[in-house]
DODOMI-433527 format. One record per atom (N, C-alpha, C, O): residue number from 1; x, y, z; atom name. Coordinates in nm, 3 decimals, always signed. Layout:
{n=NUM	px=X	py=Y	pz=Z	atom=CA} .
...
//
This chain:
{n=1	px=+1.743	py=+1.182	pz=-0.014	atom=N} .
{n=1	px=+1.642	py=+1.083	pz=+0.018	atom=CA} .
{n=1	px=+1.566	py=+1.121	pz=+0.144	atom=C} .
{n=1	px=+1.444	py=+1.105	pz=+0.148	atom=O} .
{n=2	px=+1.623	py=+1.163	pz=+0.231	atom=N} .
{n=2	px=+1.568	py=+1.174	pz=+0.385	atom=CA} .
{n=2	px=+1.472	py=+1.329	pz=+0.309	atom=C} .
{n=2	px=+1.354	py=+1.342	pz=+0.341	atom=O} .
{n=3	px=+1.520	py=+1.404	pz=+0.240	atom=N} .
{n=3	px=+1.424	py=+1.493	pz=+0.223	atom=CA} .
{n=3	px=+1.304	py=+1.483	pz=+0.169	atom=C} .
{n=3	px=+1.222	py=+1.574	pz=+0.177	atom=O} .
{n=4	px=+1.282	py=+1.378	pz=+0.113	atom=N} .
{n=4	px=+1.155	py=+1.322	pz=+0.051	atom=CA} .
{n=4	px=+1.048	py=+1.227	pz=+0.151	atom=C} .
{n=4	px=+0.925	py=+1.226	pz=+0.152	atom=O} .
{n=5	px=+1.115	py=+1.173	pz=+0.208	atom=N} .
{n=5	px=+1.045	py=+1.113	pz=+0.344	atom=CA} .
{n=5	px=+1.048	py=+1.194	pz=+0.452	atom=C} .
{n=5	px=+1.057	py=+1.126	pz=+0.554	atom=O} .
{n=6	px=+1.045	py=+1.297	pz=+0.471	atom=N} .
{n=6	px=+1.060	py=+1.417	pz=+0.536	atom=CA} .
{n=6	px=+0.924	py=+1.489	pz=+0.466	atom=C} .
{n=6	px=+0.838	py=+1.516	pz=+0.550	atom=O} .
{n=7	px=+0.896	py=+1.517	pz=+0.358	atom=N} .
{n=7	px=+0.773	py=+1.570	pz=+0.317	atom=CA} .
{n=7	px=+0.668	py=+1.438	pz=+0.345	atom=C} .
{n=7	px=+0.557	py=+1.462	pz=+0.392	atom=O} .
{n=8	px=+0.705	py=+1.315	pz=+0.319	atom=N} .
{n=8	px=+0.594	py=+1.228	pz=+0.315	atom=CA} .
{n=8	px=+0.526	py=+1.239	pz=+0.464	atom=C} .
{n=8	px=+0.406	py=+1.260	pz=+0.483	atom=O} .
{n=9	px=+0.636	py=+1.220	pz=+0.575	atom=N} .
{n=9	px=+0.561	py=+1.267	pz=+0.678	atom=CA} .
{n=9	px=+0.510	py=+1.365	pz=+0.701	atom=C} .
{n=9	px=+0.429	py=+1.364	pz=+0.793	atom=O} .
{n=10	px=+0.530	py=+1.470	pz=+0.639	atom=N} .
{n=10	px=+0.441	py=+1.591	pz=+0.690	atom=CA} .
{n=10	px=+0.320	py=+1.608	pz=+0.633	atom=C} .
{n=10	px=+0.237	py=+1.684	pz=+0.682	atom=O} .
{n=11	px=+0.294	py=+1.524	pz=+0.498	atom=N} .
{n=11	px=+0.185	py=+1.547	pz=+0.459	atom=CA} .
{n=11	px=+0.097	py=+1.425	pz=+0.453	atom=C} .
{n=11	px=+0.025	py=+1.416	pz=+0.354	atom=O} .
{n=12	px=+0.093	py=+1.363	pz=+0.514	atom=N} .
{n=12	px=+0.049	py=+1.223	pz=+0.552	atom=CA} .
{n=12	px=+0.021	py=+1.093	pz=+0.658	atom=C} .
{n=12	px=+0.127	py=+1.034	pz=+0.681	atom=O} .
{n=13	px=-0.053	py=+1.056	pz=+0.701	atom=N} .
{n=13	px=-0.090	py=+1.026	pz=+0.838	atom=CA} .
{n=13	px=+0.020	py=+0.899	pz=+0.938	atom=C} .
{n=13	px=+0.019	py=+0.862	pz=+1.055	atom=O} .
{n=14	px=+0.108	py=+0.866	pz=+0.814	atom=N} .
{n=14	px=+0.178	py=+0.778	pz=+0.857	atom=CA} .
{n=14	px=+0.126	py=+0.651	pz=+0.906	atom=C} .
{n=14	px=+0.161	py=+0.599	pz=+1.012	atom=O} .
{n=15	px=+0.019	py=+0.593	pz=+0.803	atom=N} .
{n=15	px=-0.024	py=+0.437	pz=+0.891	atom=CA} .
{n=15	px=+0.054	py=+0.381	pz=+0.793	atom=C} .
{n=15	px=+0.066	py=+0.378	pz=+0.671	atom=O} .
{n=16	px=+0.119	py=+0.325	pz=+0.927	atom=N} .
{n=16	px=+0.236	py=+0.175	pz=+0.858	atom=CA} .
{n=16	px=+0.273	py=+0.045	pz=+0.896	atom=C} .
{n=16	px=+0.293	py=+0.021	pz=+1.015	atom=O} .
{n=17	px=+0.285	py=-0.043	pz=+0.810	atom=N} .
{n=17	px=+0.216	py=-0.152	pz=+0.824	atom=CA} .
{n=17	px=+0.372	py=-0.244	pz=+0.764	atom=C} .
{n=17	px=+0.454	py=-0.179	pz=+0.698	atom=O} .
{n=18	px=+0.393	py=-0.355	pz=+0.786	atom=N} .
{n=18	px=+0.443	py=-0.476	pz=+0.783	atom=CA} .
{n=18	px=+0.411	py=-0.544	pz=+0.681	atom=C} .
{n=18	px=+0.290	py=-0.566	pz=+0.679	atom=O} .
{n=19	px=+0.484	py=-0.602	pz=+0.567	atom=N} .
{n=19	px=+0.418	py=-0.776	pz=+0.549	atom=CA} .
{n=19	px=+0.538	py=-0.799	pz=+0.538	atom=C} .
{n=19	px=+0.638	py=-0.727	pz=+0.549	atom=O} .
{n=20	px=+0.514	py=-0.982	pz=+0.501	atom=N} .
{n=20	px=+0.638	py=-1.036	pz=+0.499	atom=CA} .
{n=20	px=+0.560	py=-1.118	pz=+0.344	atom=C} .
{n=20	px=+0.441	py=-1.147	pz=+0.329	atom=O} .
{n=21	px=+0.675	py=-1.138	pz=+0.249	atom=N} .
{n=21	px=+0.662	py=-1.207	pz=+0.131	atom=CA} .
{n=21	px=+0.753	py=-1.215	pz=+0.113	atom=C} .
{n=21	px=+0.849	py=-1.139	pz=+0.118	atom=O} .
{n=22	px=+0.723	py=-1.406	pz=+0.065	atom=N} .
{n=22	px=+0.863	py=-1.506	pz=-0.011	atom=CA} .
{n=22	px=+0.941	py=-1.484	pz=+0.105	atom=C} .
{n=22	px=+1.058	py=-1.475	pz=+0.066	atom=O} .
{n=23	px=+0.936	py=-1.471	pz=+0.232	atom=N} .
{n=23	px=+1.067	py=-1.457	pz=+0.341	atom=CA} .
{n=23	px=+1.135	py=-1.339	pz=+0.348	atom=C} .
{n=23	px=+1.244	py=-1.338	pz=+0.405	atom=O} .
{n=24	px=+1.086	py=-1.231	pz=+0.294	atom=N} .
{n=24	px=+1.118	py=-1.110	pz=+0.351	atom=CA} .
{n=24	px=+1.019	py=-1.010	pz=+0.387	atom=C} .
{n=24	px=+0.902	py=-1.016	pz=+0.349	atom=O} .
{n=25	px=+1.082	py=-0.886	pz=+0.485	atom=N} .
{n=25	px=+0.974	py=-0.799	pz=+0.554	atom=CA} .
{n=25	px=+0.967	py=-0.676	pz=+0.458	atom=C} .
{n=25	px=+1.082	py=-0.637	pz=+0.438	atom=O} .
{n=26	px=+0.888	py=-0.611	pz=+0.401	atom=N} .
{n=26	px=+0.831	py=-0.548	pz=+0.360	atom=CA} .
{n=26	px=+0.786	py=-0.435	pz=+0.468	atom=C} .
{n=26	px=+0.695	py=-0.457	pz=+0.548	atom=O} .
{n=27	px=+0.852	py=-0.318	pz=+0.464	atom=N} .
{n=27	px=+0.782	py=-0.193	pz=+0.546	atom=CA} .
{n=27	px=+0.711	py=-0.089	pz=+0.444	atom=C} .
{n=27	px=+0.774	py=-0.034	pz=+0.352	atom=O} .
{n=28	px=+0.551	py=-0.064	pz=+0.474	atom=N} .
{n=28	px=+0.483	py=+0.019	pz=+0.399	atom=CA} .
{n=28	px=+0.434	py=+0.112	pz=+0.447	atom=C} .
{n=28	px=+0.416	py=+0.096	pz=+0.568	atom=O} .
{n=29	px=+0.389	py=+0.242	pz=+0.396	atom=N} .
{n=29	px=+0.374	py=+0.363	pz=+0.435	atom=CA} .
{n=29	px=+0.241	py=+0.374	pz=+0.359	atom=C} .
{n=29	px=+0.255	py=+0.341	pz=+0.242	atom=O} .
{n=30	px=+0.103	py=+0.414	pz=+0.393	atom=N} .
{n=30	px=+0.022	py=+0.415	pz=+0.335	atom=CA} .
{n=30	px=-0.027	py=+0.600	pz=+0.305	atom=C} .
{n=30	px=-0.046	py=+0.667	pz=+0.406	atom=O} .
{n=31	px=-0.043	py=+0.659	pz=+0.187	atom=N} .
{n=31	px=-0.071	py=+0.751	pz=+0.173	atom=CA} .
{n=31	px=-0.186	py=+0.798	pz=+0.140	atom=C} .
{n=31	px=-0.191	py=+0.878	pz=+0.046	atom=O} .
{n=32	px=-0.283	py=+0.768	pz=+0.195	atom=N} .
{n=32	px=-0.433	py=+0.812	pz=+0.147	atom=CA} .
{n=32	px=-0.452	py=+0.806	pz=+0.310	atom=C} .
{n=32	px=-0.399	py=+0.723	pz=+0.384	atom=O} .
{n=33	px=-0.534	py=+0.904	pz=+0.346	atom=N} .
{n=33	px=-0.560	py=+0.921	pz=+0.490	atom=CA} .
{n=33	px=-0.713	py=+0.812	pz=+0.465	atom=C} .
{n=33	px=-0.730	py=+0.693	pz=+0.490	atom=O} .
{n=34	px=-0.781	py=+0.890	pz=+0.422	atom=N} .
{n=34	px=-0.959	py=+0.774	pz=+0.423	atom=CA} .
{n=34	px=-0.913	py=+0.677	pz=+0.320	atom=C} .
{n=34	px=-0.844	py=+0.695	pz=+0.220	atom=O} .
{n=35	px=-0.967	py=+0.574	pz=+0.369	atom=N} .
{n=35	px=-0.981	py=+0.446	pz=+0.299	atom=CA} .
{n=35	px=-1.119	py=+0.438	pz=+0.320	atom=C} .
{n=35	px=-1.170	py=+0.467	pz=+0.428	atom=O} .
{n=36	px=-1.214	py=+0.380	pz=+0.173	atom=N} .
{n=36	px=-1.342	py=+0.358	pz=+0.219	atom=CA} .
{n=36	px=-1.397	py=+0.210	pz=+0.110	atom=C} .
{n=36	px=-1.364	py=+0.189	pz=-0.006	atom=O} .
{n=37	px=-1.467	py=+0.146	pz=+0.178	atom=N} .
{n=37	px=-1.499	py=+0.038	pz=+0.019	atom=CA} .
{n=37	px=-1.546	py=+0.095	pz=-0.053	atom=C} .
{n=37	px=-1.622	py=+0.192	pz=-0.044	atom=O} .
{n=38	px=-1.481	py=+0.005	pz=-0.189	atom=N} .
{n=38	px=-1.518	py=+0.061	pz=-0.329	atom=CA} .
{n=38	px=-1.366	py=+0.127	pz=-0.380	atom=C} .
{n=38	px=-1.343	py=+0.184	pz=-0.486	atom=O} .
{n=39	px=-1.292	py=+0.106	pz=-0.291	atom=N} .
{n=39	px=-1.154	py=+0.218	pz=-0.314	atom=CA} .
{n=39	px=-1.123	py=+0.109	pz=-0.469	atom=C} .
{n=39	px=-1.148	py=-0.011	pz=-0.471	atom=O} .
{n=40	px=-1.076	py=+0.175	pz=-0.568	atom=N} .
{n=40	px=-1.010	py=+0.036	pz=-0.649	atom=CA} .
{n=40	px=-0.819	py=+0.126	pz=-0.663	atom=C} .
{n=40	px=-0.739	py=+0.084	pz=-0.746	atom=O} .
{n=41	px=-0.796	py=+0.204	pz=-0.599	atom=N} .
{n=41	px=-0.646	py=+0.244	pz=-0.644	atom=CA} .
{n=41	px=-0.603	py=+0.345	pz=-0.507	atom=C} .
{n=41	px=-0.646	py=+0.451	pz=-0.462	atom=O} .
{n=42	px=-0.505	py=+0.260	pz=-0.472	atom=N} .
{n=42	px=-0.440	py=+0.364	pz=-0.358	atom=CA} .
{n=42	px=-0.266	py=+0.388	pz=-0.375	atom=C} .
{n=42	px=-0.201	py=+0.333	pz=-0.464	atom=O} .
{n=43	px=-0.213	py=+0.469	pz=-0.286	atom=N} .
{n=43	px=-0.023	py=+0.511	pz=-0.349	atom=CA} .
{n=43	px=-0.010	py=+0.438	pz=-0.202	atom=C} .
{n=43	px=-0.088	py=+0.443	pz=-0.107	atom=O} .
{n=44	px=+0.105	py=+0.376	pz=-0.215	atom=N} .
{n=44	px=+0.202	py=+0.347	pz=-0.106	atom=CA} .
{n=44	px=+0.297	py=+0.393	pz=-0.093	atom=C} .
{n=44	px=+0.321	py=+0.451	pz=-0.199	atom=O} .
{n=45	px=+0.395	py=+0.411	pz=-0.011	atom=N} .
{n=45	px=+0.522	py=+0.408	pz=-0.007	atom=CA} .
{n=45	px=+0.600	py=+0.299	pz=+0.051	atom=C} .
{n=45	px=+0.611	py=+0.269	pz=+0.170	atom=O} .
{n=46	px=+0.659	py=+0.236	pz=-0.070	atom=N} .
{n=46	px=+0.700	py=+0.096	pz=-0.027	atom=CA} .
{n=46	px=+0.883	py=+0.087	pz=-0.090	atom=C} .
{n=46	px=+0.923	py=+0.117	pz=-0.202	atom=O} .
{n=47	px=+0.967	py=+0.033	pz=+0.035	atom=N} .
{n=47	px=+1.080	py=+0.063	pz=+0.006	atom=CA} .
{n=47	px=+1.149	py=+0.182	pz=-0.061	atom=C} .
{n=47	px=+1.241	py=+0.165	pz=-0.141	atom=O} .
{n=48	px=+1.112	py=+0.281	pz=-0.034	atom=N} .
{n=48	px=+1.201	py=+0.376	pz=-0.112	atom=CA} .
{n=48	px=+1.119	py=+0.422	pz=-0.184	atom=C} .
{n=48	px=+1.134	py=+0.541	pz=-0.213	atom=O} .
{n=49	px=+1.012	py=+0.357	pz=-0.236	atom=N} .
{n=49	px=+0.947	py=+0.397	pz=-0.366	atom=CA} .
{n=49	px=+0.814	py=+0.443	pz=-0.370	atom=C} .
{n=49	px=+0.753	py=+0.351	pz=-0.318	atom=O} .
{n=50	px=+0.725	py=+0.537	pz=-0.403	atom=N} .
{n=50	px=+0.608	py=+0.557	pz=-0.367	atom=CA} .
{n=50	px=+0.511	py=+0.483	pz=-0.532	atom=C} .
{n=50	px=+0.512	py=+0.537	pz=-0.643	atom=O} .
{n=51	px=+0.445	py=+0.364	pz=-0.499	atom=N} .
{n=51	px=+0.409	py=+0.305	pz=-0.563	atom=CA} .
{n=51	px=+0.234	py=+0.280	pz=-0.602	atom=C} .
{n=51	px=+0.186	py=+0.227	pz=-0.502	atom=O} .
{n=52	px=+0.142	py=+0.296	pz=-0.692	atom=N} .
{n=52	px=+0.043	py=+0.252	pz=-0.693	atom=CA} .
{n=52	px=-0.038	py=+0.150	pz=-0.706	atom=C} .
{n=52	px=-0.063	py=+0.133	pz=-0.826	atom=O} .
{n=53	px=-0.111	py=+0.046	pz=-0.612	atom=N} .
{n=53	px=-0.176	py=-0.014	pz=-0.608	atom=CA} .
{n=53	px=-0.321	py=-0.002	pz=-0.653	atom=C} .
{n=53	px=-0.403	py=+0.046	pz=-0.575	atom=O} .
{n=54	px=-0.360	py=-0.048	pz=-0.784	atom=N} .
{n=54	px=-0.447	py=-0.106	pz=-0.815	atom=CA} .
{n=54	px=-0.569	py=-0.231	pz=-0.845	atom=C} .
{n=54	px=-0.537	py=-0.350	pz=-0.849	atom=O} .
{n=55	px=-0.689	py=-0.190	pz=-0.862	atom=N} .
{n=55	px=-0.802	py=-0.344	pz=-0.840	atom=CA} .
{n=55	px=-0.832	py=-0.334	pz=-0.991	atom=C} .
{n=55	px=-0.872	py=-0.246	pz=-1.067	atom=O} .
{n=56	px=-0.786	py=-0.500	pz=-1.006	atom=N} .
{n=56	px=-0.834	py=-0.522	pz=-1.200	atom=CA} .
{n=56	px=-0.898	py=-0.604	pz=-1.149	atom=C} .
{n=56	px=-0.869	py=-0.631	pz=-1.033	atom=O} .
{n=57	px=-1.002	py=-0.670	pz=-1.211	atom=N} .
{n=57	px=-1.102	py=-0.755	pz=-1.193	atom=CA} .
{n=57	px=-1.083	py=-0.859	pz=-1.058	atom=C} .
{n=57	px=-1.057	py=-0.979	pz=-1.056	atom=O} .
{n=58	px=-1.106	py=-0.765	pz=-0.947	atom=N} .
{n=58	px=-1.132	py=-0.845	pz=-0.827	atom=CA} .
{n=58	px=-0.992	py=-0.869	pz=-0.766	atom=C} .
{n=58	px=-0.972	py=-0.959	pz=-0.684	atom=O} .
{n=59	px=-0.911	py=-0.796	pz=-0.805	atom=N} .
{n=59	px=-0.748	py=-0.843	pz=-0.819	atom=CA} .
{n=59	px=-0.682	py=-0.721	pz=-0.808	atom=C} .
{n=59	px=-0.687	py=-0.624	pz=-0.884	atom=O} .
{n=60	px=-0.603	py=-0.739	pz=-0.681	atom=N} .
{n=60	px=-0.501	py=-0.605	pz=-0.674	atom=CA} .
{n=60	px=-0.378	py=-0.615	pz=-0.727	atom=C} .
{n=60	px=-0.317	py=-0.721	pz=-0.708	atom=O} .
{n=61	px=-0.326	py=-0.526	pz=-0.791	atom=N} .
{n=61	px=-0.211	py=-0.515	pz=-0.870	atom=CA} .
{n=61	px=-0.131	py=-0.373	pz=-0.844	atom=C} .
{n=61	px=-0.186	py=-0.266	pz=-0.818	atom=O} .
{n=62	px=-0.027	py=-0.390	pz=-0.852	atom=N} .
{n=62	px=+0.063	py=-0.225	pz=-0.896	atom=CA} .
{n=62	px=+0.050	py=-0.166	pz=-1.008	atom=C} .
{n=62	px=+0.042	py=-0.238	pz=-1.108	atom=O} .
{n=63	px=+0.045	py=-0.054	pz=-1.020	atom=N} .
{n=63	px=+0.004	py=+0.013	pz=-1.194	atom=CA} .
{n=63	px=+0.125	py=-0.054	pz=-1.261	atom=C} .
{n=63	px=+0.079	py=-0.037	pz=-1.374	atom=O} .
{n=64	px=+0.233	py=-0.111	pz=-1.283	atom=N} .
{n=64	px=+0.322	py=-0.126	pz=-1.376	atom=CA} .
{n=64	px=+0.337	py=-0.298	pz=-1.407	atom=C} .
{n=64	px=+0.401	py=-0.359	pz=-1.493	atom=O} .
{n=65	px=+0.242	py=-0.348	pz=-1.287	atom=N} .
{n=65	px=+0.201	py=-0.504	pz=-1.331	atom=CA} .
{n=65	px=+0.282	py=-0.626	pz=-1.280	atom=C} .
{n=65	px=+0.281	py=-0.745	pz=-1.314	atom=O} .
{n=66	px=+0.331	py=-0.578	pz=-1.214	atom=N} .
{n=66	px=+0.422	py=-0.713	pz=-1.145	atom=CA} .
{n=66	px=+0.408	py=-0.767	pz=-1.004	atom=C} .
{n=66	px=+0.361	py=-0.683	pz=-0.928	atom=O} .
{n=67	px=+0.432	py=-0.870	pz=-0.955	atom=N} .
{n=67	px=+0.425	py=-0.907	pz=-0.857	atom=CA} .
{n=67	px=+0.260	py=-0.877	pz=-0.793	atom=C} .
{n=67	px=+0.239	py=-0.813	pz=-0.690	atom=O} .
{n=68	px=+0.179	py=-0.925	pz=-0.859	atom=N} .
{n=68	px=+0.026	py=-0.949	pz=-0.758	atom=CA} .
{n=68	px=+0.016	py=-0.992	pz=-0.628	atom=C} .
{n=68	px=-0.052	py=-0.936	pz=-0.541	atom=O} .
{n=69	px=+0.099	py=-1.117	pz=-0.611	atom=N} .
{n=69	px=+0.073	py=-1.169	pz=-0.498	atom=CA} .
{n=69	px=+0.102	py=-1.075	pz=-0.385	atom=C} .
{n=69	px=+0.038	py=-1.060	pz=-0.281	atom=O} .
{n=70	px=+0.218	py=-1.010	pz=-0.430	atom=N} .
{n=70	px=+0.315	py=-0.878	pz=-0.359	atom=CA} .
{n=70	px=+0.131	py=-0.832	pz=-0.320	atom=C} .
{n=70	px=+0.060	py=-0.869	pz=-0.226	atom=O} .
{n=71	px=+0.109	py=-0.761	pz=-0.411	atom=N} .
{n=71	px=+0.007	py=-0.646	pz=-0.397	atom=CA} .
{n=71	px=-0.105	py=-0.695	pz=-0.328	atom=C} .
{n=71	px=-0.146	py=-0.610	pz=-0.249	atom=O} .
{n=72	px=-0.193	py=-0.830	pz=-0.325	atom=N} .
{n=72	px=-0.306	py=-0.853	pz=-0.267	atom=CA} .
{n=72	px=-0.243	py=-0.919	pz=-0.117	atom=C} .
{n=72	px=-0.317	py=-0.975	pz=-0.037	atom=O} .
{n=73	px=-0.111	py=-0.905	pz=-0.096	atom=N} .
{n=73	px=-0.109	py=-0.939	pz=+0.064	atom=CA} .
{n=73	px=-0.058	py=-0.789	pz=+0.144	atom=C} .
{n=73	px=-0.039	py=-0.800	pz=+0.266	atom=O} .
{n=74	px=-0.035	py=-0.655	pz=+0.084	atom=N} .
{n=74	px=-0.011	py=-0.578	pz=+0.093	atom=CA} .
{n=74	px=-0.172	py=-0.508	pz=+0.093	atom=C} .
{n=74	px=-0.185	py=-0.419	pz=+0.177	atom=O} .
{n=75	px=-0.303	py=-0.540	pz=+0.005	atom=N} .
{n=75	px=-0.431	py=-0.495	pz=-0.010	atom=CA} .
{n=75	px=-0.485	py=-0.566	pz=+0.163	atom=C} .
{n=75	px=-0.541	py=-0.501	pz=+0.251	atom=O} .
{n=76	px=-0.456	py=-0.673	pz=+0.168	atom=N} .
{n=76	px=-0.509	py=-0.751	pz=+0.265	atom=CA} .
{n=76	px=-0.514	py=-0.722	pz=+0.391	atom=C} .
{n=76	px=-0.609	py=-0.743	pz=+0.467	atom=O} .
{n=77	px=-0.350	py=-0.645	pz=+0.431	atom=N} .
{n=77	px=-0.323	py=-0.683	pz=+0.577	atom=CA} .
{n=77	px=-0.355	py=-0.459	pz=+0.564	atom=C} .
{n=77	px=-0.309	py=-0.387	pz=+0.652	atom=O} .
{n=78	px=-0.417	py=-0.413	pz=+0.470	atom=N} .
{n=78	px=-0.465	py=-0.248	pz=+0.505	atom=CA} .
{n=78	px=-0.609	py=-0.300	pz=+0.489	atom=C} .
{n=78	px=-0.672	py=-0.223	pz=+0.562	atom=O} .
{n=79	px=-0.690	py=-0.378	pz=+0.443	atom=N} .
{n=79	px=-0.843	py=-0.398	pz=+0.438	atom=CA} .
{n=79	px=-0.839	py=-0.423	pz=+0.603	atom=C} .
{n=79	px=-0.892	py=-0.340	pz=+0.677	atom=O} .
{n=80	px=-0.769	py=-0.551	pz=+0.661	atom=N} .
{n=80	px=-0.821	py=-0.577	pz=+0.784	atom=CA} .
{n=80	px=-0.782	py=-0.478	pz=+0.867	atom=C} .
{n=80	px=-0.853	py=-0.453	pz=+0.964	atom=O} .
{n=81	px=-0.648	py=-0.398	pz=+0.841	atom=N} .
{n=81	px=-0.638	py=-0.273	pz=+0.937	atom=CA} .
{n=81	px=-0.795	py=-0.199	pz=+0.958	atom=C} .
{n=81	px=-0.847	py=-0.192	pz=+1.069	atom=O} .
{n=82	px=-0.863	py=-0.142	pz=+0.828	atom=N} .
{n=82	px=-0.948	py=-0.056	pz=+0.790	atom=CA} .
{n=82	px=-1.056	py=-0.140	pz=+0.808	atom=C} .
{n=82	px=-1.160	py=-0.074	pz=+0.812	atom=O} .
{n=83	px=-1.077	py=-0.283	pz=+0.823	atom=N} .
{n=83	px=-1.206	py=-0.347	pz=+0.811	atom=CA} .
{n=83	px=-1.285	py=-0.294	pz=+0.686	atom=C} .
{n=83	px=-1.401	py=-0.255	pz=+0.691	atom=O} .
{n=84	px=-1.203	py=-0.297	pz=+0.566	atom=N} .
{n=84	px=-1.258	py=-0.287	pz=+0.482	atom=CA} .
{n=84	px=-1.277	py=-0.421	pz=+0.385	atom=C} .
{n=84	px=-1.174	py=-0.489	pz=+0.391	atom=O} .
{n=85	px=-1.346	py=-0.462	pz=+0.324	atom=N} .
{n=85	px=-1.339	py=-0.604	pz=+0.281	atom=CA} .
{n=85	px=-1.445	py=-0.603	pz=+0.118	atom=C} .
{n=85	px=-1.567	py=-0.612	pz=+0.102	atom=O} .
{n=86	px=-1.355	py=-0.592	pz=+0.043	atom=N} .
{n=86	px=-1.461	py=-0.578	pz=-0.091	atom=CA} .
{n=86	px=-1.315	py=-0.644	pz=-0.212	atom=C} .
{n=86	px=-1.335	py=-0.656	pz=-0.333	atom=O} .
//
């Protein structure tokens, strides 16, 4: 495991970010160095897992479809990092 987060840092800028949902903390690792509006799909690394976040109609989601709310407060608190807002 440590060897895989061991490459993530080396190839990646390491902005990481916090949320908290339903009463727990959530630590995320964001892997796309530019963020720009208009983005509709970015990878995270979230718990262990390197996961994709996607925009369906105005609506952020994970590619495998669960937990939205998860995903648009996870979209939210990297838009206002980035002041990106779309």
């Amino acid at each position: 495991m440590e060897d895989t987060i061991g490459l993530l840092e080396e190839y990646f800028d390491k902005k990481k970010f916090r949320v908290t949902y339903k009463q727990q903390d959530y630590d995320i690792v964001l892997l796309k160095k530019d963020l720009i509006q208009g983005t509709s799909e970015i990878n995270i690394f979230l718990d262990g897992v390197v996961q994709k976040l996607v925009k369906r109609d105005s609506r952020w989601s994970f590619d495998h479809g669960n937990d939205e709310e998860l995903a648009n407060d996870i979209w939210r608190v990297i838009s206002l990092r980035y002041r990106i807002f779309n």
